[in-house]
C-alpha positions in Angstrom: 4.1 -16.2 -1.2 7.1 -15.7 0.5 10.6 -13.7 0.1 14.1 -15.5 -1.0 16.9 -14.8 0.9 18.1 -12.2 -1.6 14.7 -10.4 -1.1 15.1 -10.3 2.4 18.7 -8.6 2.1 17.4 -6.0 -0.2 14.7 -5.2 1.9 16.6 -5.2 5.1 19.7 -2.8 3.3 17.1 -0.1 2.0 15.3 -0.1 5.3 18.7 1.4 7.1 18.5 4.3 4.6 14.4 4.4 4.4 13.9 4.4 8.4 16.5 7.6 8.7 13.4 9.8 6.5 10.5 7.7 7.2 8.3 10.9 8.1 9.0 12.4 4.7 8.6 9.4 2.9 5.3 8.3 4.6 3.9 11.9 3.9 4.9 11.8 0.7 3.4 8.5 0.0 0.3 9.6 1.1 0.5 12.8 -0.5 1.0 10.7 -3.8 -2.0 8.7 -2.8 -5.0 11.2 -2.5 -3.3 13.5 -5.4 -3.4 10.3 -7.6 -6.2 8.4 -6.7 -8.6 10.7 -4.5 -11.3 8.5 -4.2 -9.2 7.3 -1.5 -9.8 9.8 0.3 -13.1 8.9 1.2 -11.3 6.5 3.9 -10.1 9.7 5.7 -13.2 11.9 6.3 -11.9 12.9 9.6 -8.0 14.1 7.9 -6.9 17.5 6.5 -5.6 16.2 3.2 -3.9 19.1 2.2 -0.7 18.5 1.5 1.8 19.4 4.2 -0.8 18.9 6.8 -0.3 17.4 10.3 -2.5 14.8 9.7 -0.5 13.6 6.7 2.4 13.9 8.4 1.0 11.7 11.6 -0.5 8.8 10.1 2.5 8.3 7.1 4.9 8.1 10.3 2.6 5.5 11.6 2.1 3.8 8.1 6.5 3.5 7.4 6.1 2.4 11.4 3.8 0.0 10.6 6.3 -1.3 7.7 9.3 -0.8 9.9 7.9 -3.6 12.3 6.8 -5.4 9.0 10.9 -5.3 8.2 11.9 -6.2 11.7 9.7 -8.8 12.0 10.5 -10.2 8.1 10.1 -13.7 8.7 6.8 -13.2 10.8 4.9 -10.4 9.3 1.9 -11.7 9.9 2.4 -11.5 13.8 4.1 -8.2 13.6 1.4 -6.8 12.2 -1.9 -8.6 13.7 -3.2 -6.3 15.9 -3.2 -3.5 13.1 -4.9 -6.1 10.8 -7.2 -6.1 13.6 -7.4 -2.7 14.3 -8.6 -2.1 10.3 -11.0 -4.7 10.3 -12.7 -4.7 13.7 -12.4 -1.6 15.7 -12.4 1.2 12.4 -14.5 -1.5 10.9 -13.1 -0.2 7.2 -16.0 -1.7 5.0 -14.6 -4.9 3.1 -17.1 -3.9 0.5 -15.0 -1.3 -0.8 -12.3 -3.8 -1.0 -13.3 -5.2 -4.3 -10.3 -7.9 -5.2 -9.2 -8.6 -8.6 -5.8 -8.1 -10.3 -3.4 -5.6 -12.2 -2.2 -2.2 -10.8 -3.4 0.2 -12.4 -6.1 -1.3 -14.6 -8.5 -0.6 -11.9 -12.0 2.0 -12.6 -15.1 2.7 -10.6 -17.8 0.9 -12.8 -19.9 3.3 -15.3 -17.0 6.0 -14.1 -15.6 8.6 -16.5 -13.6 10.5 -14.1 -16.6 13.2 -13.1 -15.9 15.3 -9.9 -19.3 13.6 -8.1 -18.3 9.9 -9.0 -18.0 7.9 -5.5 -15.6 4.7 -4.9 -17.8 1.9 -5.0 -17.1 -1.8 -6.1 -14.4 -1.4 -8.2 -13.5 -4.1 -11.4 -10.8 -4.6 -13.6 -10.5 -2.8 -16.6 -11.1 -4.7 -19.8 -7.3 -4.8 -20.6 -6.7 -6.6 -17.1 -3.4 -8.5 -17.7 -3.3 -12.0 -16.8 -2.3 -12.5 -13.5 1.7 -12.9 -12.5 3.4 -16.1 -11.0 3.8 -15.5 -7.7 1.5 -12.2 -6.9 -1.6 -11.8 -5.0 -4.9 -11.4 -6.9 -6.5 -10.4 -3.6 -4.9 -7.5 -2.7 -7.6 -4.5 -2.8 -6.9 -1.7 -5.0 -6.8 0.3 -2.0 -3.5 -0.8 -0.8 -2.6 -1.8 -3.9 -2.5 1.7 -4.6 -0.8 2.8 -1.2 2.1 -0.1 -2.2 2.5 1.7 -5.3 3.1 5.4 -4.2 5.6 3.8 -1.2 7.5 2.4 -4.1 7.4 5.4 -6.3 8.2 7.6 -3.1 11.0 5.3 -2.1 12.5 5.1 -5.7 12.9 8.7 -5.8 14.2 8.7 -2.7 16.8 6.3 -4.1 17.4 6.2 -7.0 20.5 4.2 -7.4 19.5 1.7 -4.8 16.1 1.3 -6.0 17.0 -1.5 -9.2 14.5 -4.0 -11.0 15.9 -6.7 -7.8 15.2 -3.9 -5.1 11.7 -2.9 -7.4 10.6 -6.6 -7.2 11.5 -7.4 -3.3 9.9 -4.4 -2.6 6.4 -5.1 -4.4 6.4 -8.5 -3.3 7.3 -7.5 0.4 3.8 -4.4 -0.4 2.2 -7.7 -1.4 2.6 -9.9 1.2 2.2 -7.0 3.9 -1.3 -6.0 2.2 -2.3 -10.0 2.3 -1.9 -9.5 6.5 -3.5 -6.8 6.8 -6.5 -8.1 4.7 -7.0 -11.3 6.2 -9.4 -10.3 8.9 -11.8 -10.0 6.2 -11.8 -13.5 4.5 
């Protein structure tokens, strides 16, 4: 997969108005996550998750940094952003396993889970209304990131709202995509 030329512009144009509150939006976006989706958390055992807390604050600046050389580096992502790929897979050795792949944001749900406080992230599998898959869009990116793409773009649309249109929505998600591909790739 890679991004058209109009992608590319969309992505480069927000990234000037993104990059000027990329602490707030990183924290926010992580925020988002473990409110949303706290079996996430379980990545994080070291962090204070509260909201507002240093921690959240350090690594979303390093997460929109990560995605700021992602954008710099458009037309080589995967080099920008090797040695955190590494970084993931060898040296914080972040269990593949919990990387389940399949398809379909939000139609993911812990096996035999019904949402009880003592449920643990496991192998997760599509729901049995999985859509079909999309032209064009990864089936192997893991629901972890998947869900981290998808509180970036929420955070980011209500950031900006009038810049954030079905075009910038789609460069966006596909841009998520292909930067959750790199840094999965260790494990294939």
């Amino acid at each position: 997969m890679s991004l058209t030329k109009a992608e590319r512009t969309i992505i480069l144009s927000m990234w000037d108005k993104i990059s000027s509150q990329a602490d707030a939006i990183g924290t926010q976006a992580l925020e988002r996550l473990f409110t949303s989706y706290p079996q996430t958390k379980t990545y994080f055992p070291h962090f204070d998750l509260h909201p507002g807390s240093p921690h959240l604050h350090m690594h979303g600046a390093k997460v929109v940094a990560a995605l700021g050389d992602a954008v710099k580096s458009i037309d080589n992502i995967a080099g920008a952003l090797a040695k955190l790929s590494e970084l993931h897979a060898y040296i914080l050795r972040v269990d593949p396993v919990n990387f389940k792949v399949g398809a379909g944001l939000g139609s993911w749900r812990e096996p035999g889970a019904r949402g009880g406080a003592g449920s643990r992230l496991k192998v997760l599998r599509p729901a049995p209304s999985t859509p079909p898959p999309v032209p064009g869009r990864s089936r192997s990116r893991p629901p972890a990131l998947q869900l981290l793409s998808h509180c970036l773009l929420v955070t980011v649309a209500s950031h900006f709202p009038a810049d954030f249109t079905a075009d910038a929505h789609t460069a966006w998600d596909k841009f998520l995509s292909i930067v959750s591909s790199v840094l999965t790739e260790k494990y294939r």
